[in-house]
C-alpha positions in Angstrom: -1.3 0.5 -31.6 -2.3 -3.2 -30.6 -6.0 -3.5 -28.6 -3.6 -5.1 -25.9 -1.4 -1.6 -25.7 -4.8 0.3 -25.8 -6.3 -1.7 -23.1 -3.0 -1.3 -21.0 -2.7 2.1 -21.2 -6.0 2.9 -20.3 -5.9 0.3 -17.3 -2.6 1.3 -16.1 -1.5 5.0 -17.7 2.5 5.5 -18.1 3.9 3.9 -15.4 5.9 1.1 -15.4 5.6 -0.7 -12.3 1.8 -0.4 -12.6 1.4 -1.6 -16.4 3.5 -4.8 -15.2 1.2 -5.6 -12.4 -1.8 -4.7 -15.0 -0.2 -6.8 -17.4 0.2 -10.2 -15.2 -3.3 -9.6 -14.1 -4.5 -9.5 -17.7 -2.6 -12.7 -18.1 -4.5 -14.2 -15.1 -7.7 -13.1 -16.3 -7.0 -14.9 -20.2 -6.2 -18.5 -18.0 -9.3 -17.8 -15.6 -11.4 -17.0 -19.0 -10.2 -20.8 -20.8 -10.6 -22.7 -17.4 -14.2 -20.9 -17.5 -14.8 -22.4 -21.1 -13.6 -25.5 -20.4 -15.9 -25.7 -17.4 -19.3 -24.2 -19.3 -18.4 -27.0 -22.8 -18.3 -29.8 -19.8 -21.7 -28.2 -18.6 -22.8 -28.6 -22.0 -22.0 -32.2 -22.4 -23.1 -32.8 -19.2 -20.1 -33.5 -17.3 -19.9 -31.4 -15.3 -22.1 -29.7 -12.0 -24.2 -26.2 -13.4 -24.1 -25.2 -10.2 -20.5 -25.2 -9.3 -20.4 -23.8 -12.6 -22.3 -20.8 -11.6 -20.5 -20.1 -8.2 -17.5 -20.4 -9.8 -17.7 -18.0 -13.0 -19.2 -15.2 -10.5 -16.4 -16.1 -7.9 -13.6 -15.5 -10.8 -15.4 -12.6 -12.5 -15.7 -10.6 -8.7 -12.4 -11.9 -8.2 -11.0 -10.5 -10.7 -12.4 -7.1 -11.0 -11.2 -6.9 -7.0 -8.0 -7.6 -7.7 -8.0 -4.6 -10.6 -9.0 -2.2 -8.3 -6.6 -3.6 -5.3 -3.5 -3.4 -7.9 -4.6 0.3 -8.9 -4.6 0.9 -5.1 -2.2 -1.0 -3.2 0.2 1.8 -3.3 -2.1 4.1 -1.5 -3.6 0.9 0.9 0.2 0.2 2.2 0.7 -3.0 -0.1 3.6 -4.3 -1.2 3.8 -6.5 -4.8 4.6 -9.7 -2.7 1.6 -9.1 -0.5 -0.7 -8.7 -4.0 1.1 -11.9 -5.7 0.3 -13.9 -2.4 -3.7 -12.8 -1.7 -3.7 -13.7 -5.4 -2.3 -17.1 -5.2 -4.9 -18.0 -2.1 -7.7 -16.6 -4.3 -6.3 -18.7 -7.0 -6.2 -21.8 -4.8 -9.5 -21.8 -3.9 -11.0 -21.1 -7.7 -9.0 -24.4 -8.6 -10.1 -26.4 -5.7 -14.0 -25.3 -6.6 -13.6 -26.0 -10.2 -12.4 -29.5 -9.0 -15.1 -30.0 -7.3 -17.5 -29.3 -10.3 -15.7 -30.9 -13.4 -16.6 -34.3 -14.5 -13.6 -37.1 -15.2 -11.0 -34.4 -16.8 -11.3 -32.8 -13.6 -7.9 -34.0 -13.0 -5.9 -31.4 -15.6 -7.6 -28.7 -13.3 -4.9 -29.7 -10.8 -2.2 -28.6 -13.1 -3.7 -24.5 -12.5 -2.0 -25.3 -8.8 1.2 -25.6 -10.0 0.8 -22.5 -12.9 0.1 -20.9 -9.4 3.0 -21.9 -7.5 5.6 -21.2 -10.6 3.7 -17.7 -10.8 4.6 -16.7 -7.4 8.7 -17.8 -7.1 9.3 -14.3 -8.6 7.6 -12.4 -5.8 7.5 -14.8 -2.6 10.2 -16.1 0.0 11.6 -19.5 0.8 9.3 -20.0 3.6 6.4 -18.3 1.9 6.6 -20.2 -0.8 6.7 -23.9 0.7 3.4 -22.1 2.9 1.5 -21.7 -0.1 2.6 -25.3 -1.1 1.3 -26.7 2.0 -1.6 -24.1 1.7 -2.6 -25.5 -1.3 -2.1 -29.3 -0.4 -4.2 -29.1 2.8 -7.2 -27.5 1.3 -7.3 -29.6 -2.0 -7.8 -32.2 0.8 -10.4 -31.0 2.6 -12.2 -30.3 -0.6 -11.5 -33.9 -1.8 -12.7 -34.6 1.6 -15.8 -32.8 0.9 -17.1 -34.1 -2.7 -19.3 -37.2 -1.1 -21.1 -34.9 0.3 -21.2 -32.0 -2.7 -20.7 -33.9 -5.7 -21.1 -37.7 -4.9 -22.3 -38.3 -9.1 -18.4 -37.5 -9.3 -17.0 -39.0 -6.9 -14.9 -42.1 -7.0 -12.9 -42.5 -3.8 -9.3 -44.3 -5.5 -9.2 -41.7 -8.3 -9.5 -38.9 -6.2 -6.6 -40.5 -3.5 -4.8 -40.5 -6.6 -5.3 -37.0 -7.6 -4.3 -36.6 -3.7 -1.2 -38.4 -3.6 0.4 -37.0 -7.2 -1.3 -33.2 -6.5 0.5 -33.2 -3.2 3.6 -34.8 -3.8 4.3 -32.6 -6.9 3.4 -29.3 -5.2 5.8 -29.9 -2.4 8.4 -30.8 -5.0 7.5 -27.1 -6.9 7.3 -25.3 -3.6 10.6 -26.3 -2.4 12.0 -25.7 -6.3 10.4 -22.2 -6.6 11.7 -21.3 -2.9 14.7 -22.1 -3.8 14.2 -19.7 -7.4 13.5 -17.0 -5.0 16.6 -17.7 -2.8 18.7 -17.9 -5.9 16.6 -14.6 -7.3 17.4 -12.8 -4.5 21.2 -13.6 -4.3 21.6 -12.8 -8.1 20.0 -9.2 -7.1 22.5 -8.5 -4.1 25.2 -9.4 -6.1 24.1 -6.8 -8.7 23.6 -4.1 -6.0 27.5 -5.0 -4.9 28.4 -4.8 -8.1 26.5 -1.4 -9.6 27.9 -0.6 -5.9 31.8 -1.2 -6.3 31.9 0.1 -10.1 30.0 3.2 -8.4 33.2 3.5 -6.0 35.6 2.7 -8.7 34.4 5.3 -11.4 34.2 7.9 -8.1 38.0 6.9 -7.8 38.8 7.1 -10.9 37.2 10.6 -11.2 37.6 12.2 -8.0 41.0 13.6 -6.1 41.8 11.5 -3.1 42.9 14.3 -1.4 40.4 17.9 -1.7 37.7 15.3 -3.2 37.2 17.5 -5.7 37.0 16.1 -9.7 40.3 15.4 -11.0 41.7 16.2 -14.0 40.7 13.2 -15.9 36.9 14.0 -15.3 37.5 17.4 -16.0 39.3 16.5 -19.0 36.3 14.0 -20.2 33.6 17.0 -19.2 35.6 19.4 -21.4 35.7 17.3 -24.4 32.2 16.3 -24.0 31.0 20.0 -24.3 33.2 20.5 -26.5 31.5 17.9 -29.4 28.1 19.4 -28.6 29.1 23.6 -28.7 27.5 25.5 -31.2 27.7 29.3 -32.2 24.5 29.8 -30.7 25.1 28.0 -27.4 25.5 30.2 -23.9 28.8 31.5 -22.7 32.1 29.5 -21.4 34.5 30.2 -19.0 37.6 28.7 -18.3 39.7 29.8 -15.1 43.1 28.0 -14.3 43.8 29.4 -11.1 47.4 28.2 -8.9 48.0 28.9 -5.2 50.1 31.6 -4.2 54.1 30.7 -3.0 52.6 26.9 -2.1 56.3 25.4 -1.8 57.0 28.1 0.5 54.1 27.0 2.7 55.4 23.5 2.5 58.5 23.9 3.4 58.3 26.5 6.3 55.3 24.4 7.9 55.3 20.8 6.4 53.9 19.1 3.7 50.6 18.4 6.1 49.9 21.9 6.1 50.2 21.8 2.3 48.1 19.3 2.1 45.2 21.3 4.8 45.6 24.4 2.6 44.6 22.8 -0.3 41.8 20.9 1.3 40.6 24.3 2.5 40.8 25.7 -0.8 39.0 23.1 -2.2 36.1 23.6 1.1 36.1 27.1 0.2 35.3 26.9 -3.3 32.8 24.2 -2.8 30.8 27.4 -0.4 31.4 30.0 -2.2 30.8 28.8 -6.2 27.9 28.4 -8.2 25.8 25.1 -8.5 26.8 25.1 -12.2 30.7 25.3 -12.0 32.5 23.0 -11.5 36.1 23.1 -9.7 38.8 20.1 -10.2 42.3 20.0 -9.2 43.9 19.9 -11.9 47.5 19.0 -10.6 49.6 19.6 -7.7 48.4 23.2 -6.3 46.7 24.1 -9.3 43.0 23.9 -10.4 40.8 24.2 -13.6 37.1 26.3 -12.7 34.9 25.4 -15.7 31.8 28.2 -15.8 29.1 26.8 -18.2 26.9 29.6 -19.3 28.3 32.7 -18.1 30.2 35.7 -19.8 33.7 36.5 -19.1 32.3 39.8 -16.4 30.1 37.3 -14.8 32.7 35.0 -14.2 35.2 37.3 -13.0 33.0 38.7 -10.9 32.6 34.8 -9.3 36.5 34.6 -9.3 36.9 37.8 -7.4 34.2 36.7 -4.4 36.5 33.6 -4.2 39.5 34.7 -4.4 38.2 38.1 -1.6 37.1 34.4 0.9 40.5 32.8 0.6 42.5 35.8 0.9 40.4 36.0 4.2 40.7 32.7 5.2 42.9 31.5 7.9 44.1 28.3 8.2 44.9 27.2 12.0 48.0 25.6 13.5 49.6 24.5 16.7 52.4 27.1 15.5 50.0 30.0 14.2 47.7 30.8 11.6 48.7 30.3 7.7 47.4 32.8 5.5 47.3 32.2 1.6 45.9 33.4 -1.7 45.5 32.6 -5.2 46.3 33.7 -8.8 44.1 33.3 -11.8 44.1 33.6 -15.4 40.5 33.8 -16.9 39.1 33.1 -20.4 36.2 32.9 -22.5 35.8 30.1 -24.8 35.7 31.8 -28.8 33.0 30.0 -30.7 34.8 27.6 -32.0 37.8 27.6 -29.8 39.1 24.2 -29.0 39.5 23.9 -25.2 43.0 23.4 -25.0 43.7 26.4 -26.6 41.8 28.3 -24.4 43.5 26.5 -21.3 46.6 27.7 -22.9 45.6 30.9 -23.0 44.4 30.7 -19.4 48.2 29.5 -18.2 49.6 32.4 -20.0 47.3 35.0 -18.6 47.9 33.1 -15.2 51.4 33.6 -15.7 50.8 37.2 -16.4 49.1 37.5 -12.7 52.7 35.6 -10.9 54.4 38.6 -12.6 51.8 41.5 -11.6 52.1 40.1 -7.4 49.6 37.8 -7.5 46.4 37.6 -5.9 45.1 38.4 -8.9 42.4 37.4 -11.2 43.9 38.1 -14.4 41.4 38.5 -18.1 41.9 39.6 -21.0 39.4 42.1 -20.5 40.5 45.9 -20.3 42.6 47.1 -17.8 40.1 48.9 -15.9 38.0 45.6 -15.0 40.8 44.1 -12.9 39.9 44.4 -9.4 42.6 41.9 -8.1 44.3 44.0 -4.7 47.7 41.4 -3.5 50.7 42.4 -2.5 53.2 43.2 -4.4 56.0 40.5 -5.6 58.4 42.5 -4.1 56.7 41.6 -0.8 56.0 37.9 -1.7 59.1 37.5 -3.2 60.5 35.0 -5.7 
């Protein structure tokens, strides 16, 4: 671990958004700590004002150690990042325009901190905020170029500093307007991105979700199965696999309409959405018949679960301007072997499916013993073919 990392995670802990605001303020703190070197070696030569020198190093150093504790805090004081990058660029500004003030003929490269500034902030400030700032920083260079006469007249030398003036002010309107613009173009990138993430959001729900019941389809159901299939074990929970098929459907459709059909299935799919577990999972599979996926359960504990559904649908009532539709469902329930492959055991749920048709349906059909089948329909006599 680097001295940098060490420092970072004891200034700013795990989190992410707080270690990047630590981290730019680090950065800060390294340019504030050369512009104070390069201040104190003028000093040293003479250059440059002691005095200024001192106002300055204890402005930056309870600058800086105020901003630390703001950016620990601002989440708690109401403050957004933008807000913290702007009260940082004003600080920032008026370090620059008091080292200015100080520094003997190189005094001009100080100006160049103004526009470090500016660039710093197009990440985090608007359009308007930005060109502000810009303007911000033009009017109060002035006034302090204003003031050195009277502050620092050994420095002083009126067509340098109108100089200073004219290419300062000139080239922070030009980088204002440039990093507005940034910002605009920063900004556009990230709503793009949000429509984006947002339409392949809509497209993959499309893809994976029945138009109709809005239940998963059978190509999500289909990728879920394969995917636990690659990561069973021996030692892993319980599976359960139910296909389960509506009871005489075309007869429903064609003695009340296919829009009926289509209610009864949506009801089904309402139904099983109440009365199922948070873990399973329900998809129509195709046309009125659906796969129930039960992660983690035994084959008694899942037909107990089929059995309370298939109790609320055969008490469910569907309502019509010509009368009520009744309907029910069959089922044929397995649990995944070891080391079964899932299509296998959807096979062997189909069969034992078909098994319940032939038994009346209304059934939940295992290939448990006898004696656990609680499934009450009617008859197929009654039903019919």
């Amino acid at each position: 671990m680097t001295l940098g990392t060490w420092l970072l995670d004891k200034a700013a802990g795990n989190d992410k958004k707080m270690r990047r605001l630590v981290a730019y303020w680090g950065a800060t703190a390294l340019l504030y700590a050369a512009s104070l070197t390069f201040f104190w070696v003028e000093v040293r030569f003479g250059k440059a004002n002691a005095g200024i020198a001192f106002i300055f190093t204890g402005l930056v150093v309870t600058g800086e150690i105020a901003f630390l504790l703001l950016i620990r805090n601002f989440e708690r004081l109401g403050l957004s990042t933008a807000q913290l990058s702007l009260y940082q660029s004003w600080f920032a500004i008026v370090c620059i325009a008091l080292s200015y003030t100080g520094q003997g003929p190189l005094r001009g490269a100080t100006l160049l901190g103004l526009f470090v500034v500016l660039i710093f902030s197009a990440f985090s400030l608007k359009a308007r905020e930005a060109l502000s700032l810009s303007i911000f920083a033009i009017v109060f260079l002035g006034a302090t170029m204003c003031a050195m006469p009277f502050t620092a007249p050994q420095f002083f030398d009126l067509k340098t500093e109108l100089l200073h003036f004219m290419l300062a002010s000139s080239g922070l309107l030009v980088v204002g307007v440039i990093t507005g613009r940034l910002n605009n173009l920063q900004a556009s990138l990230k709503a793009q991105r949000e429509e984006l993430r947002t339409a392949a959001e809509a497209n993959r729900k499309l893809a994976t979700t029945d138009e109709l019941t809005a239940l998963p389809n059978r190509r999500y159901m289909t990728e879920l199965l394969r995917h636990d299939e690659q990561r069973r074990t021996g030692a892993v929970d319980s599976i359960c696999i139910a296909l389960i098929d509506l009871d005489w459907f075309k007869k429903i459709n064609d003695e009340h309409g296919h829009d009926a059909g289509d209610e009864v299935l949506k009801q089904f799919a309402r139904l099983g959405r109440q009365h199922l577990r948070e873990s399973d999972v329900l998809a129509r599979w195709g046309g009125e018949e659906f796969l129930l996926y039960l992660p983690g359960t035994d084959l008694r504990s899942a037909h107990a679960v089929l059995e309370r559904l298939r109790s609320q649908v055969e008490s469910a009532r569907l309502l019509r301007h010509a009368g009520e539709i009744a309907f029910t469902f069959s089922a044929g329930l397995v649990e995944l072997a070891a080391e079964e492959p899932v299509e296998q055991g959807i096979r062997r749920a189909d069969g034992l499916l078909y098994d319940a048709k032939l038994k009346g349906r209304n059934l939940v059909e295992t290939d448990m013993e006898a004696g656990l089948k609680t499934g009450s329909g009617p008859s197929q006599a009654e039903h019919g073919a």
